[in-house]
C-alpha positions, 0 to 999 in steps of 0.5 A: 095400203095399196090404191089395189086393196082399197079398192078391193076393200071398198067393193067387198063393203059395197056389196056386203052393205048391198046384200043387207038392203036386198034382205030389207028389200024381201022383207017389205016385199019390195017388186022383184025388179028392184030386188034383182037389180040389186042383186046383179050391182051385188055381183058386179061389187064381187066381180069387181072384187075378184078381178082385183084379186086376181091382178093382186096375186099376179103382181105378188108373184112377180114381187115374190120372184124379184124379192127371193133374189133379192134375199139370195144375193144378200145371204149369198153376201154374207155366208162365204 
Protein backbone atom coordinates (compact mmCIF):
# COMPACT_ATOMS: atom_id res chain seq x y z
CA UNK A 1 0.00 0.00 0.00
CA UNK A 2 0.71 3.20 -0.65
CA UNK A 3 1.87 5.90 2.14
CA UNK A 4 -1.21 7.87 0.02
CA UNK A 5 -3.98 5.41 0.80
CA UNK A 6 -2.72 4.72 4.53
CA UNK A 7 -2.99 7.89 5.06
CA UNK A 8 -6.45 8.20 3.27
CA UNK A 9 -7.50 5.07 5.34
CA UNK A 10 -6.37 6.66 8.47
CA UNK A 11 -8.11 9.76 8.30
CA UNK A 12 -11.48 8.20 7.28
CA UNK A 13 -11.22 6.26 10.68
CA UNK A 14 -10.14 9.39 12.61
CA UNK A 15 -13.33 10.63 11.52
CA UNK A 16 -15.43 7.80 11.71
CA UNK A 17 -14.29 7.13 15.43
CA UNK A 18 -14.71 10.97 15.96
CA UNK A 19 -18.25 10.95 14.66
CA UNK A 20 -18.93 8.15 17.42
CA UNK A 21 -17.65 10.42 20.17
CA UNK A 22 -19.62 13.44 19.12
CA UNK A 23 -22.94 11.04 19.08
CA UNK A 24 -21.46 10.22 22.92
CA UNK A 25 -21.25 13.72 23.32
CA UNK A 26 -25.11 14.51 22.60
CA UNK A 27 -26.12 11.81 24.60
CA UNK A 28 -24.58 13.20 27.96
CA UNK A 29 -25.47 16.43 26.94
CA UNK A 30 -22.12 17.64 26.68
CA UNK A 31 -21.97 21.98 26.03
CA UNK A 32 -22.05 22.80 22.61
CA UNK A 33 -18.68 24.26 22.37
CA UNK A 34 -17.13 21.04 22.79
CA UNK A 35 -19.48 18.90 20.56
CA UNK A 36 -18.78 21.78 17.68
CA UNK A 37 -15.13 21.45 17.79
CA UNK A 38 -15.33 17.87 17.25
CA UNK A 39 -17.49 18.14 14.54
CA UNK A 40 -15.15 21.03 12.78
CA UNK A 41 -11.83 18.10 13.50
CA UNK A 42 -14.76 15.64 11.92
CA UNK A 43 -14.48 17.54 8.94
CA UNK A 44 -11.13 18.43 8.82
CA UNK A 45 -10.53 14.35 8.89
CA UNK A 46 -12.78 14.39 5.62
CA UNK A 47 -11.40 17.33 4.06
CA UNK A 48 -8.07 15.61 4.61
CA UNK A 49 -9.64 12.71 2.91
CA UNK A 50 -10.82 14.32 -0.22
CA UNK A 51 -7.90 16.09 -1.02
CA UNK A 52 -5.84 12.95 -0.79
CA UNK A 53 -8.37 11.36 -2.98
CA UNK A 54 -8.34 13.71 -5.49
CA UNK A 55 -4.41 13.74 -5.82
CA UNK A 56 -4.90 9.96 -6.14
CA UNK A 57 -7.01 10.10 -8.94
CA UNK A 58 -4.94 12.69 -10.57
CA UNK A 59 -1.77 10.24 -10.28
CA UNK A 60 -3.67 7.21 -11.64
CA UNK A 61 -4.58 9.10 -14.54
CA UNK A 62 -1.23 9.98 -15.43
CA UNK A 63 -0.04 6.04 -14.53
CA UNK A 64 -3.10 4.88 -16.48
CA UNK A 65 -1.59 6.83 -19.66
CA UNK A 66 1.68 5.65 -19.28
CA UNK A 67 0.53 1.87 -18.66
CA UNK A 68 -2.08 1.98 -21.82
CA UNK A 69 1.19 2.67 -23.74
CA UNK A 70 2.95 0.69 -22.25
CA UNK A 71 0.50 -2.34 -22.94
CA UNK A 72 0.13 -1.16 -26.59
CA UNK A 73 3.58 -1.46 -27.60
CA UNK A 74 3.72 -5.04 -26.09
CA UNK A 75 0.74 -6.14 -28.07
CA UNK A 76 1.99 -3.99 -31.02
CA UNK A 77 5.26 -6.62 -30.20
CA UNK A 78 3.52 -9.54 -30.33
CA UNK A 79 0.66 -9.17 -33.15
CA UNK A 80 2.52 -8.81 -36.82
Amino acid sequence: MSSELLGLMSNVCLAQAQECVVEKSLVDNRRSVITAKLLLQIVDFYQLSLKTVELMLKDASHYTDKMVKALKVRISNWIK
